[in-house]
C-alpha positions as CSV (number, residue, x, y, z in Angstrom):
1,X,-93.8,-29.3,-56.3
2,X,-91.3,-30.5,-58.3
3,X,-87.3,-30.6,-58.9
4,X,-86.0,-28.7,-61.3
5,X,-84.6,-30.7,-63.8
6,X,-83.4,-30.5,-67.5
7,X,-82.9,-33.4,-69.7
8,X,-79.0,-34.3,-70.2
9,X,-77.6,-32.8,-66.9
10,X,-76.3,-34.9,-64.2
11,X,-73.1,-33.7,-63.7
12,X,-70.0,-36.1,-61.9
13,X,-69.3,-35.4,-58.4
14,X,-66.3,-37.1,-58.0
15,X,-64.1,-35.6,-55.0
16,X,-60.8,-33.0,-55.1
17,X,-57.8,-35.3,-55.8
18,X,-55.9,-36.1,-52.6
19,X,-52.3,-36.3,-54.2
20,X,-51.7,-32.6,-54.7
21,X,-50.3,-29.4,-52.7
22,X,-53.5,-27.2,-53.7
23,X,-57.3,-27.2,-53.4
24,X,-59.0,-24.7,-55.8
25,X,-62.6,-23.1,-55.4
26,X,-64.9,-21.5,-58.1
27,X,-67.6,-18.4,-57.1
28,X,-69.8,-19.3,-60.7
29,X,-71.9,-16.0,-61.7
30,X,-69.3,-13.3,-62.8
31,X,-66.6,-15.4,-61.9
32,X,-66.3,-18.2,-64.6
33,X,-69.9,-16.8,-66.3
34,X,-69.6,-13.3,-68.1
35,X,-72.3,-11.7,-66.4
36,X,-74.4,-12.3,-62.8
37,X,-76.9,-15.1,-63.7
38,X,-79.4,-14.7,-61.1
39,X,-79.5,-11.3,-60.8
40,X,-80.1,-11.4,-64.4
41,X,-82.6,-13.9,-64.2
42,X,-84.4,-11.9,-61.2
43,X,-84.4,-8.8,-63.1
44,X,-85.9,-10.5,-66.2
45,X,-88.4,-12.4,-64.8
46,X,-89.6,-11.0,-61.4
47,X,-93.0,-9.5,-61.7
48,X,-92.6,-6.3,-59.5
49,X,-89.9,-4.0,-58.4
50,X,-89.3,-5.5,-55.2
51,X,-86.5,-7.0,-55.9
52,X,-84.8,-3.9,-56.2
53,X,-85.5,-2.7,-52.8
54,X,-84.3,-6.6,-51.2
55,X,-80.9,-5.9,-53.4
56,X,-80.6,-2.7,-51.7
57,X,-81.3,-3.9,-48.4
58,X,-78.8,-6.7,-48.9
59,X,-75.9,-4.4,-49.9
60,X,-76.4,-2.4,-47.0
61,X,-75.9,-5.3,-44.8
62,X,-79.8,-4.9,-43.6
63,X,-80.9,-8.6,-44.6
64,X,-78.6,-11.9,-45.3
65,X,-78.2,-13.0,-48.3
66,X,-80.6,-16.2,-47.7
67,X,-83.3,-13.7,-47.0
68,X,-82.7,-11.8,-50.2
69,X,-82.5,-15.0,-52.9
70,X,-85.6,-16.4,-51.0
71,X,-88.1,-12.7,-51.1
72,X,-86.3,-12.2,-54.6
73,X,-87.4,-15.8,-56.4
74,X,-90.7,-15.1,-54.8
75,X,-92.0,-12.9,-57.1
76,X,-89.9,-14.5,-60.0
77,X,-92.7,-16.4,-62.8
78,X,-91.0,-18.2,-65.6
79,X,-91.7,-21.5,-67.3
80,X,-89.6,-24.7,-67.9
81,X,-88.9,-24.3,-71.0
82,X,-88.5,-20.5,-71.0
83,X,-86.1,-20.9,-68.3
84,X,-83.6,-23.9,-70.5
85,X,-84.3,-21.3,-73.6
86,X,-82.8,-18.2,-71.3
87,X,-79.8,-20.3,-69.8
88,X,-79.1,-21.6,-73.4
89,X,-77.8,-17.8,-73.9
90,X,-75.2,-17.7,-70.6
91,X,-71.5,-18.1,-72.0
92,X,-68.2,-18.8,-70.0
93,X,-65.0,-16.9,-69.4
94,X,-63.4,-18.2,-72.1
95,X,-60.6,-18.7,-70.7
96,X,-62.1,-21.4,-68.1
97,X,-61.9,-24.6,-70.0
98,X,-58.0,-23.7,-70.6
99,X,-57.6,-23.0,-66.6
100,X,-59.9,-26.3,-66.1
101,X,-56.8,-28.4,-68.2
102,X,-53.9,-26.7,-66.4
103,X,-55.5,-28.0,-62.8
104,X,-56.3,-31.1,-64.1
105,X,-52.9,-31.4,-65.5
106,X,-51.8,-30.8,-62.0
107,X,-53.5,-33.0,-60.5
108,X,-55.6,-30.3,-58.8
109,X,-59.2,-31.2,-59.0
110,X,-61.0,-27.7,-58.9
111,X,-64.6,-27.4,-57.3
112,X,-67.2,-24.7,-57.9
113,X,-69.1,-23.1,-55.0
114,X,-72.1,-20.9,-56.0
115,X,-74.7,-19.0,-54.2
116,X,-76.7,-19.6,-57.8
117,X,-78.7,-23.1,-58.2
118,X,-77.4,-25.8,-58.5
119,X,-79.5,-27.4,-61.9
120,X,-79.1,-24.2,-63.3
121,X,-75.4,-24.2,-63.1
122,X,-75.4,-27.7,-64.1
123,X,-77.2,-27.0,-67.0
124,X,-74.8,-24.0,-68.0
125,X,-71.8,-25.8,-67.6
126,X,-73.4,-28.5,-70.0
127,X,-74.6,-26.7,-72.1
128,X,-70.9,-24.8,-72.4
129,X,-69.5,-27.8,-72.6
130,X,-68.0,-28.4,-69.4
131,X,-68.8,-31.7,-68.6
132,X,-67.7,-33.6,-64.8
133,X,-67.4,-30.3,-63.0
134,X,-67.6,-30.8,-59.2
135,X,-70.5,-28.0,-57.9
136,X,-72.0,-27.3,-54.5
137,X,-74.7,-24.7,-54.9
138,X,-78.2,-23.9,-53.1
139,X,-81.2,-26.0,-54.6
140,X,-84.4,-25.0,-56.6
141,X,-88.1,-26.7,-56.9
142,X,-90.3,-25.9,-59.9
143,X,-94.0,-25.5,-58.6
144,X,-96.0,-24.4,-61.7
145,X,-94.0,-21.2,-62.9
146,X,-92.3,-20.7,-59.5
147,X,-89.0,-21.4,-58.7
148,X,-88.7,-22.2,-54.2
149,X,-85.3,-21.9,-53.4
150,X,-83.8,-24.0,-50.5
151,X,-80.3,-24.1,-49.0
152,X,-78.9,-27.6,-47.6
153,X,-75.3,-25.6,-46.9
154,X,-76.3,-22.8,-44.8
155,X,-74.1,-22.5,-41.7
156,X,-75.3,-21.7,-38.2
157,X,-72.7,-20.2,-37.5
158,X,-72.9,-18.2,-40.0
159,X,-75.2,-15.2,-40.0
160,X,-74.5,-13.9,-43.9
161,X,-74.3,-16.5,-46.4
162,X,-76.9,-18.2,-48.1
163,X,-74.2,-20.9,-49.2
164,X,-71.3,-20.6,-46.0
165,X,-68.7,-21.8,-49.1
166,X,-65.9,-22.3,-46.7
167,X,-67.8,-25.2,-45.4
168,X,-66.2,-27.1,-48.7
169,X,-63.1,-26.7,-47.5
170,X,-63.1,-29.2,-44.8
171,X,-60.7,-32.3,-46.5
172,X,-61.1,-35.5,-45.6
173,X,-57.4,-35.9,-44.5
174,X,-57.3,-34.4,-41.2
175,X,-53.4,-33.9,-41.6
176,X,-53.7,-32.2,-45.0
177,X,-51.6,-28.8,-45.5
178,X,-53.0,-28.0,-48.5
179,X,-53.3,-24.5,-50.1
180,X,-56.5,-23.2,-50.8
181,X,-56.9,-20.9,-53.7
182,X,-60.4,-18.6,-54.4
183,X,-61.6,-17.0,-57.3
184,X,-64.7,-15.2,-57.0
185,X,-65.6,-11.6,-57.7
186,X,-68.2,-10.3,-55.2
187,X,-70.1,-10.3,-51.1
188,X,-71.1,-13.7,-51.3
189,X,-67.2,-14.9,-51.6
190,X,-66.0,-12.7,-48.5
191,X,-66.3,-15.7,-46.0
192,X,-64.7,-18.5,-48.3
193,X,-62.1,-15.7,-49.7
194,X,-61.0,-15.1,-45.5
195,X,-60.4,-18.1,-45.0
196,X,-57.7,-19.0,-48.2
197,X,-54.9,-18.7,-48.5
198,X,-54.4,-17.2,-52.0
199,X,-57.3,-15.2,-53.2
200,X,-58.2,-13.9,-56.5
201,X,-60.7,-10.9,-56.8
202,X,-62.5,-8.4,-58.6
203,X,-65.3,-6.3,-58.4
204,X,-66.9,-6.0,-55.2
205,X,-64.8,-8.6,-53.7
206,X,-61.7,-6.8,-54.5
207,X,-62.9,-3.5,-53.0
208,X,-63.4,-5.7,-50.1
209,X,-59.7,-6.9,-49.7
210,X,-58.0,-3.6,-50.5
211,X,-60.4,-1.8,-48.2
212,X,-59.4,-4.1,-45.8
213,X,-55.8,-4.0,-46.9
214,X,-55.6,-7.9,-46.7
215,X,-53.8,-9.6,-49.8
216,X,-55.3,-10.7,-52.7
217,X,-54.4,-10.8,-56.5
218,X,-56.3,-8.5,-58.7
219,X,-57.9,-10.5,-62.6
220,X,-60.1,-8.8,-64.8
221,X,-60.4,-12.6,-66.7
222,X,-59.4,-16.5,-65.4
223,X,-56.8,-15.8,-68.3
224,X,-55.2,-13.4,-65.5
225,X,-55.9,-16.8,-63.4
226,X,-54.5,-19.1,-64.9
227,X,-51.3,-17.0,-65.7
228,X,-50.7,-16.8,-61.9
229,X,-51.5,-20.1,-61.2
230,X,-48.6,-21.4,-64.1
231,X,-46.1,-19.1,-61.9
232,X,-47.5,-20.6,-58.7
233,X,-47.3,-24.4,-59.6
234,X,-43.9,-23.5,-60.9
235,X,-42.5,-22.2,-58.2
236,X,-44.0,-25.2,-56.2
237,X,-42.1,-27.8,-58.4
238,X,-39.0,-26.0,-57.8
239,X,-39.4,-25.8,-53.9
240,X,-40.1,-29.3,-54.1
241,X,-36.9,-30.6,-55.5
């Protein structure tokens, strides 16, 4: 068994700045992609149905989400290099390297957290571009045409996620009042998304707030994003003075 690796990733991992009011967290597939990477992959690639009935059985709350990836990426069979030629197709919001500039400009260094893998979001970023992005995602091992899925930031005590992405949240400074913002757009965000305290959603996220009736703001694109967070960062600088 091997790692999954592509030639030219390697991606910095340098840590959120400490000298800002905000902390900002990425979902990845459907979030700051345009479409749902691994359930695309799955569905192009899995050999049977039965990923179908695990998708169903994770959206009725039946099985975690670690129990569906892993049964899912079983029956997935797909080489190297047909893999790198597939992610070579996955394009960005557009509007993300913009958003990436207006954080950075603030000082805010934003991080992504993804129940996706972590070379293959490495290699999608790169290959988009984006270069010195800070990701925390599940991991993946090549043996022959397999891909074995493991998860180094599952949470005990947490029954649902295969990535428990609030675990990121944690800063170093124990004292720290920093505002955490969330973007993401579906289940897998719901325990991160709780525990912010600004939230933007869509999709099955969003259904989850307003069913809930807890606050979020609605974006159909991080152009929506990034509009909000300009307001937000002003109104910051102004409370400051």
């Amino acid at each position: 068994m091997q790692v999954l690796h592509f030639p030219g990733n390697g991606l910095g991992k340098a840590g959120p700045s400490l000298d800002n009011k905000y902390r900002v967290f990425f979902d990845f597939d459907n979030t700051i992609t345009t479409i749902d990477v691994v359930f695309d992959l799955i569905s192009r690639f899995s050999i049977s149905r039965d990923w179908v009935v695990l998708e169903k059985a994770w959206q009725s709350g039946e099985i975690n989400t670690r129990e569906c990836l892993r049964g899912q990426m079983r029956n997935v069979r797909v080489s190297s290099h047909d893999l790198g030629q597939y992610l070579k197709t996955i394009r960005l919001d557009p509007y993300f390297p913009r958003l990436l500039e207006l954080l950075r400009q603030e000082g805010v260094e934003p991080v992504i957290v993804s129940d996706n893998f972590q070379p293959i979001v490495e290699f999608i970023l790169k290959n988009n571009g984006i270069q010195d992005a800070v990701v925390y995602a599940n991991e993946l091992r090549f043996f022959k045409d397999r891909l074995v899925p493991s998860f180094p930031y599952q949470n005990p005590s947490c029954p649902y996620c295969a990535h428990c992405k609030k675990t990121h949240f944690h800063d170093d400074d124990p004292g720290s009042m920093k505002k955490i913002i969330y973007i993401g757009d579906g289940r897998s965000d719901i325990c991160a998304a709780l525990e912010s305290d600004i939230v933007f959603a869509k999709d099955d996220l969003l259904e989850y707030f307003r069913k809930h009736r807890r606050p979020c703001v609605e974006f159909l694109s991080l152009a929506d994003v990034a509009d909000h967070m300009k307001e937000e960062f002003c109104e910051a600088a102004v409370a400051a003075r």
